[in-house]
C-alpha positions in Angstrom: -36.0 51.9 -1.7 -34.9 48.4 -2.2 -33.1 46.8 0.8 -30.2 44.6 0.5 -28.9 41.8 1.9 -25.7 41.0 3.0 -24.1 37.8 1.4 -24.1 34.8 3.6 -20.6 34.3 4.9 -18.9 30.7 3.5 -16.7 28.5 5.7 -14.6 26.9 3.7 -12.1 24.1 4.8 -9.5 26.6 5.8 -12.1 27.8 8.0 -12.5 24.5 9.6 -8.6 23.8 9.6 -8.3 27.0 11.5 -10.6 26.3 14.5 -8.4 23.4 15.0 -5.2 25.4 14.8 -6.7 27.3 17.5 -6.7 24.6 19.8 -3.7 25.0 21.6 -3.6 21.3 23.1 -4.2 20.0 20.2 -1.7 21.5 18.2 0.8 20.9 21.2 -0.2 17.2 21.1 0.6 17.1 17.1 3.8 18.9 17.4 5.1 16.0 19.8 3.5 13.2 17.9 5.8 14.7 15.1 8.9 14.9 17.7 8.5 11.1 18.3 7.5 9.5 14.7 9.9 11.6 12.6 13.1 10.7 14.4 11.9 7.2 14.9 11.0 6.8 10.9 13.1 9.3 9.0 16.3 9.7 11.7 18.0 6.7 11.0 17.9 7.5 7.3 19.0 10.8 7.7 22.0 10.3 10.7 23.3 7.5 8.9 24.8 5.9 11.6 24.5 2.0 12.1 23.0 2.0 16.2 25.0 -1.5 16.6 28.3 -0.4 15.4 31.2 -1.4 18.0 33.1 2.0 18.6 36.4 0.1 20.7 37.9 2.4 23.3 35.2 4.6 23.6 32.7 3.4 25.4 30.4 5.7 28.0 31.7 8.7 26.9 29.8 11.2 27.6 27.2 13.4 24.8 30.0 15.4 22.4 30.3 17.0 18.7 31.1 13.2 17.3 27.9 11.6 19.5 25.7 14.1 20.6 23.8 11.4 22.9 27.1 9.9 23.6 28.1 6.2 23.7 27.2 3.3 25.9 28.8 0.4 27.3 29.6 -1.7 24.6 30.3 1.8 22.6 27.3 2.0 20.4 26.1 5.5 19.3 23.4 6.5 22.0 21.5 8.7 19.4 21.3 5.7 17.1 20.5 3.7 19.2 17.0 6.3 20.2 16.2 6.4 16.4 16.3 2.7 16.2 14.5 1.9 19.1 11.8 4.2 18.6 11.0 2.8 15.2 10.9 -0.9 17.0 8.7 0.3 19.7 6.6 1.9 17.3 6.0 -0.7 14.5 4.6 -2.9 17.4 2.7 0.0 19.7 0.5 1.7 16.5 -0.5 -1.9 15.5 -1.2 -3.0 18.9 -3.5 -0.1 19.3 -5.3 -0.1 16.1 -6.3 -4.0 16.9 -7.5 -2.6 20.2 -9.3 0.0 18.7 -11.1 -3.0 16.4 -11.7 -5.1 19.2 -13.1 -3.0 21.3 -15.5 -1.8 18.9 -16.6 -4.7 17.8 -17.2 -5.8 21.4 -19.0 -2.9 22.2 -21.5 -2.9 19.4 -21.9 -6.3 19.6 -23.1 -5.9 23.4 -24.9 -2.9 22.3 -27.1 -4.7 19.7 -27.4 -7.8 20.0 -30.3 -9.4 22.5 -30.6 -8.7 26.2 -28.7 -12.3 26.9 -26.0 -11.3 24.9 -25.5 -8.0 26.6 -25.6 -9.4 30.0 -23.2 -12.1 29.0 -20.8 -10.4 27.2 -20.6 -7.2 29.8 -20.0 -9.6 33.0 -17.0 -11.5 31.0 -16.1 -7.6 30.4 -16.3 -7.1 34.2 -14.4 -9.8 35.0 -11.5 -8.9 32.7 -11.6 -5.3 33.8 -11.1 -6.2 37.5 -7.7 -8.0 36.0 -4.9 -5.9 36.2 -3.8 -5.5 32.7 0.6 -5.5 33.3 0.2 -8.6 35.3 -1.9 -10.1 32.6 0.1 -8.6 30.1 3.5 -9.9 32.1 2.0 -13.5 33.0 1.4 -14.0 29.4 4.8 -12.7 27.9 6.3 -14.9 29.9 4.7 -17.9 28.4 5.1 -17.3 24.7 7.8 -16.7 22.3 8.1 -13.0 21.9 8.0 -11.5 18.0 6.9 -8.5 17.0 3.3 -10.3 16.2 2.9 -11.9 19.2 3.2 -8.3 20.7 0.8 -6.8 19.0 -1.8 -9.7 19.0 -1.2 -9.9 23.3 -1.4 -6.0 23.8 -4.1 -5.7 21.2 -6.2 -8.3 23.1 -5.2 -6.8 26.4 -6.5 -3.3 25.8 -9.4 -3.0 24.3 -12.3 -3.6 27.6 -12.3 0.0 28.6 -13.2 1.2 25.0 -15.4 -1.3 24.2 -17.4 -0.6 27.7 -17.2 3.4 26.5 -19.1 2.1 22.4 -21.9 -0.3 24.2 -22.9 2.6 26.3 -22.6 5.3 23.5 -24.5 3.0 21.6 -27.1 1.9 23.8 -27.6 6.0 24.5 -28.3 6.7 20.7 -30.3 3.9 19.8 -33.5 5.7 21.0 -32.6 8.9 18.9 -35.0 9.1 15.8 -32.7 8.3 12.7 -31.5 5.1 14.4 -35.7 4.2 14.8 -36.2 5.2 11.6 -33.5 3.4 10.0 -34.7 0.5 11.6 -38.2 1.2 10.2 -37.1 1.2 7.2 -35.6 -2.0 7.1 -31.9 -1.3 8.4 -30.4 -4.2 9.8 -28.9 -4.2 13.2 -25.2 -4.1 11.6 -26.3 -1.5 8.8 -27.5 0.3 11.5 -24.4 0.3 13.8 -22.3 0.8 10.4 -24.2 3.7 9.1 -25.5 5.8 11.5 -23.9 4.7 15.2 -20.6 4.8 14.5 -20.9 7.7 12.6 -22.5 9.7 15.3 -20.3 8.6 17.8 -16.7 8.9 15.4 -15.6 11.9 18.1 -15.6 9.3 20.8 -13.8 7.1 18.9 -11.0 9.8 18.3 -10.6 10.9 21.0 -10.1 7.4 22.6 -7.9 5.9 20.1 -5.2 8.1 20.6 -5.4 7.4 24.5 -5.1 3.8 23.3 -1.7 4.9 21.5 0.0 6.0 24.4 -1.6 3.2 26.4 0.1 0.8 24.0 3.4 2.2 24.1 3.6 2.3 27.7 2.7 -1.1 28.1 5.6 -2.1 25.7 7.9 -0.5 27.2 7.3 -1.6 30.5 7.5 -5.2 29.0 10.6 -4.4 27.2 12.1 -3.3 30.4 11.6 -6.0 32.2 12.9 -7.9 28.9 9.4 -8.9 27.7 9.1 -6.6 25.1 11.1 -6.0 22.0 13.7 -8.8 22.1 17.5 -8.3 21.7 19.3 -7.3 19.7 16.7 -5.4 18.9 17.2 -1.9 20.6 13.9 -0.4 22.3 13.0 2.7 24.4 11.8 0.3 27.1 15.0 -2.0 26.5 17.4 0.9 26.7 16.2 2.3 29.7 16.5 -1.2 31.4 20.5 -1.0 30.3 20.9 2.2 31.3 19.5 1.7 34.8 22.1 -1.8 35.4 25.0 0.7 35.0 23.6 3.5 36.9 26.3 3.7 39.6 28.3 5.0 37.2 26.4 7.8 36.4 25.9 7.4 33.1 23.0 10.1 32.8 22.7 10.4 29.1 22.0 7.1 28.3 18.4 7.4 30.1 17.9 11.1 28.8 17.0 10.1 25.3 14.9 7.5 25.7 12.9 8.3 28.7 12.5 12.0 26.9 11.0 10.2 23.6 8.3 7.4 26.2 7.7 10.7 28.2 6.8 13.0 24.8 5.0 9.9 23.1 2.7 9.4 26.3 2.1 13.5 26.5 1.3 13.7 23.2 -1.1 11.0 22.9 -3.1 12.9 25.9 -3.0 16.4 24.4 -4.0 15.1 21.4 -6.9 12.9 23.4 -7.7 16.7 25.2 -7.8 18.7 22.1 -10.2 16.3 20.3 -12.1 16.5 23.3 -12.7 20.0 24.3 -13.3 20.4 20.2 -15.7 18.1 19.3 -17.0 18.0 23.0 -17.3 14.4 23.6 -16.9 12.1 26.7 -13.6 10.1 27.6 
């Protein structure tokens, strides 16, 4: 009697997709990283309203069917105003981050590779700048240069990249020893080709999962420098800017003009750490 075997099951991508969809953090963290970059890109477009329209005699009035975020003092459409800002913090915050990202990966493997001298060198100036603390830098240096949206990027780029690039050199360092990486090298891998090839590869879930902390790292820092009017220059709305004109006319109780805003810095921080989470518990790596 022949005996027969049962056919091997096949995982296809929909079977991949759907351990993802499982994640519940994750899938909470894309959700509101939708909430945030469809307003800020497509909102505009699709309210139609101009955020630095003058509305005369009806300013601060309160969230109704005409402005459903209200107005503010100089009678500008609130909503607007969000949408607007949002895509102005964000054109500067995902750039800022991705040159971060580079930086500190670069930095990293550079450290991680290159000789002993190298390494120490490189990883005491890293000490140093770590012991800095990164808003005063960040502040002491806005003050000193003439704010555009490339200067921005460029000085929060260059201000947050140490902790990642710490994170890579000691990733790195760690799989160096592992037996591809030896006999890569054996083979006559360069020290770059290697990094390229295998070390990045092997440690991409690291990577992920820290680049989107660096995200919401980057758009808290501009809109902490925006509020103290360091950031996105007027008259240029941003979250960070409109929060810093809501807060001058707080005695009148102007409550709406800080709920959209801080609502869209608080879901763009929260989603860049569920999204940091859910990469994490899936591909189990180390933030």
């Amino acid at each position: 009697m022949n005996s027969q075997t049962a056919p091997a099951t096949i995982r296809g991508p929909s079977a991949n997709l759907g351990r993802y969809f499982r994640n519940r953090t994750l899938v909470t963290g894309i959700a509101l990283a939708l909430f945030v970059l469809l307003p800020s890109f497509l909102g505009g477009l699709i309210y139609g309203r101009d955020p630095y329209e003058l509305h005369l005699g009806q300013q601060l009035l309160a969230p109704s069917g005409e402005f459903p975020l209200g107005t503010d003092s100089l009678g500008r459409d609130v909503l607007a105003l969000v949408f607007d800002g949002g895509r102005a913090t964000l054109i500067v915050a995902l750039p800022a981050a991705a040159l971060a990202f580079v930086v500190g990966l670069l930095y990293g493997l550079a450290s991680a590779i290159g000789p002993a001298w190298l390494d120490r060198v490189l990883m005491r100036t890293l000490d140093t700048f770590l012991a800095l603390p990164s808003l005063v830098v960040l502040i002491f240096f806005a003050s000193m240069i003439t704010l555009t949206n490339t200067t921005l990027i460029m000085l929060i780029g260059f201000i947050s990249w140490a902790s990642l690039a710490r994170l890579v050199r000691n990733e790195a360092i760690a799989q160096r020893g592992r037996d591809f990486v030896l006999a890569a090298e054996q083979l006559g891998g360069g020290r770059w080709y290697v990094a390229r090839v295998h070390l990045i590869r092997v440690m991409a879930p690291i990577l992920a999962v820290n680049g989107t902390f660096l995200i919401g790292d980057s758009i808290f820092a501009l809109s902490a420098l925006s509020f103290l009017g360091l950031g996105v220059q007027p008259p240029q709305a941003s979250w960070g800017s409109l929060l810093d004109s809501a807060l001058d006319i707080i005695a009148l109780d102007p409550w709406w003009l800080l709920l959209g805003p801080g609502v869209m810095i608080f879901a763009a921080l929260l989603a860049s750490s569920l999204i940091g989470q859910g990469l994490n518990a899936r591909f189990g790596a180390r933030s």
